[in-house]
C-alpha positions as CSV (number, residue, x, y, z in Angstrom):
1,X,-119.6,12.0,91.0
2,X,-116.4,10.0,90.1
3,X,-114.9,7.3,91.9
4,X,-111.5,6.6,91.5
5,X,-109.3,3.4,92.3
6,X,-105.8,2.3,91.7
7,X,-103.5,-0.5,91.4
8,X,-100.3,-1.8,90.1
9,X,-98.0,-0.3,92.7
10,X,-95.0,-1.8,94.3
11,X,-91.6,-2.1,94.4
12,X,-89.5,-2.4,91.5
13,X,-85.4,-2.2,91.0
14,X,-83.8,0.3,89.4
15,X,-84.2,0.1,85.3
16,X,-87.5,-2.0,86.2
17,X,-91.2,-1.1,84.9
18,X,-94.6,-1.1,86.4
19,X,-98.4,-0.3,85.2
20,X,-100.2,1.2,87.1
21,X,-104.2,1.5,86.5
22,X,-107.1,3.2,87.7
23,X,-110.3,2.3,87.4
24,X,-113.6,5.0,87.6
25,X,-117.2,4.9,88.2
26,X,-119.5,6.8,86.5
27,X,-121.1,6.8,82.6
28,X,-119.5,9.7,82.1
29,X,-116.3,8.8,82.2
30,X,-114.5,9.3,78.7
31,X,-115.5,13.0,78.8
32,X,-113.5,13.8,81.5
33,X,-109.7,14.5,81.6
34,X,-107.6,12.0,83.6
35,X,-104.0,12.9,85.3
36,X,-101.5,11.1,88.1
37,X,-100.1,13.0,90.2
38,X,-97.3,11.6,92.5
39,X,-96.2,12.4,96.0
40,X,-92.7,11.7,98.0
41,X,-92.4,11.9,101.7
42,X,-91.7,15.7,103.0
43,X,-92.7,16.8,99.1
44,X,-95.4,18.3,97.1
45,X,-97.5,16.3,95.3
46,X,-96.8,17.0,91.4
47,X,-98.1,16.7,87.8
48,X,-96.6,13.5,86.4
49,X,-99.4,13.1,83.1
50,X,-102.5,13.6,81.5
51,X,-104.8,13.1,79.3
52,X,-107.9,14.7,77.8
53,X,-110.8,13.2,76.6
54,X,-111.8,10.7,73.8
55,X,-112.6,13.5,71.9
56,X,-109.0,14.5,71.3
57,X,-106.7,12.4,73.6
58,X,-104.0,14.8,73.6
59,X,-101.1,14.0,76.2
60,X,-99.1,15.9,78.7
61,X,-96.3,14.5,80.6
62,X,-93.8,16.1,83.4
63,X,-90.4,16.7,81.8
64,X,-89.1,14.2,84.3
65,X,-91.0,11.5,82.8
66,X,-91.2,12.3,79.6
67,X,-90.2,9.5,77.0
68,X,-90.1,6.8,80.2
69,X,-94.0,7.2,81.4
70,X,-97.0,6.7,79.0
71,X,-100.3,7.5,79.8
72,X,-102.9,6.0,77.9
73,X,-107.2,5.7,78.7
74,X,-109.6,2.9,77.9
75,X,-112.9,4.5,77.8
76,X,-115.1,0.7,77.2
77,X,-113.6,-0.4,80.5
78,X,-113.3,3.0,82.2
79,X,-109.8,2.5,82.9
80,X,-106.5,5.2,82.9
81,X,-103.2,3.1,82.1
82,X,-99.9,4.4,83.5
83,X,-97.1,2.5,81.9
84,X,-93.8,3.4,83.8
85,X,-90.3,2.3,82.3
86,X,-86.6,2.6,83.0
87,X,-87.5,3.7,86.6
88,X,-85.3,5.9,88.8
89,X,-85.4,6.1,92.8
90,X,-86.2,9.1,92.4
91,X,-89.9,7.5,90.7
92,X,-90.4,6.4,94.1
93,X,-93.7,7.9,96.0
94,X,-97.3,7.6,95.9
95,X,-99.5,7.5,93.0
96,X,-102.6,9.2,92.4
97,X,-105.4,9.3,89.4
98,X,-107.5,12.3,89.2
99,X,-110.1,13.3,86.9
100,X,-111.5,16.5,85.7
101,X,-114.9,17.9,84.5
102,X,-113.1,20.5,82.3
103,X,-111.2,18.7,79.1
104,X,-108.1,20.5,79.7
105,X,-104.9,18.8,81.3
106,X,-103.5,21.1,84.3
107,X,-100.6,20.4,85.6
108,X,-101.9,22.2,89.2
109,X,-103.5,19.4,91.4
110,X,-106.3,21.9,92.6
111,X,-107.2,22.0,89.4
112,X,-109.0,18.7,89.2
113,X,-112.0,17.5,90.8
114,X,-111.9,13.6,91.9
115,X,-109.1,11.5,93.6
116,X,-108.2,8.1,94.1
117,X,-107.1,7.4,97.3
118,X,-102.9,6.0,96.2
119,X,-100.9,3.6,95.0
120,X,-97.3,3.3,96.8
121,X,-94.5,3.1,93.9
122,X,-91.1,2.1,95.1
123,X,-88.2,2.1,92.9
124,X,-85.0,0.4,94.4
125,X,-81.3,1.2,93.7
């Protein structure tokens, strides 16, 4: 069983940054695969990164994100990093960390098995 909390939401302007973090239970932490997902109102929620296991520590990001977002994992503190620059409005929604048992990064949120309950980003024009 995984446990999953995050912080670092809020709102931010236009151009702004913002980490977000999420912090797991469980010793078995850096063998799992950690993603966020995101939500909008009225929307689906959607693949925004991931990243496998210590082991390897590959990456994944969303095209819409990519070379703005950075995901990045602490396995000594148990800890999943999301580092969010030059954000859009569009950036706005909620925030979720997930894990997964398999070490493989899915983009498809049924895919993984453990869910934090949100973090509310808010990006200002």
């Amino acid at each position: 069983q995984v446990q999953l909390v995050e912080s670092g939401g809020g709102l931010v302007q236009a151009g702004g940054s913002l980490r977000l973090s999420c912090a797991a239970s469980g010793r078995t932490f850096s063998t799992y695969a950690m993603g966020w997902f995101r939500q909008a109102p009225g929307k689906e929620r959607e693949f925004v990164a991931g990243i496998s296991s210590l082991s390897s520590g590959s990456t994944r990001y969303a095209d819409s994100v990519k070379g703005r977002f950075t995901i990045s994992r602490d396995n000594a503190k148990n800890t999943v990093f999301l580092q969010m620059s030059s954000l859009k409005p569009e950036d706005t929604a909620d925030y979720y960390c997930a894990a997964r048992y398999l070490n493989t990064i899915s983009t498809l949120p049924r895919a993984w098995d453990y869910w934090g309950q949100g973090t509310q980003v808010t990006v200002s024009s």
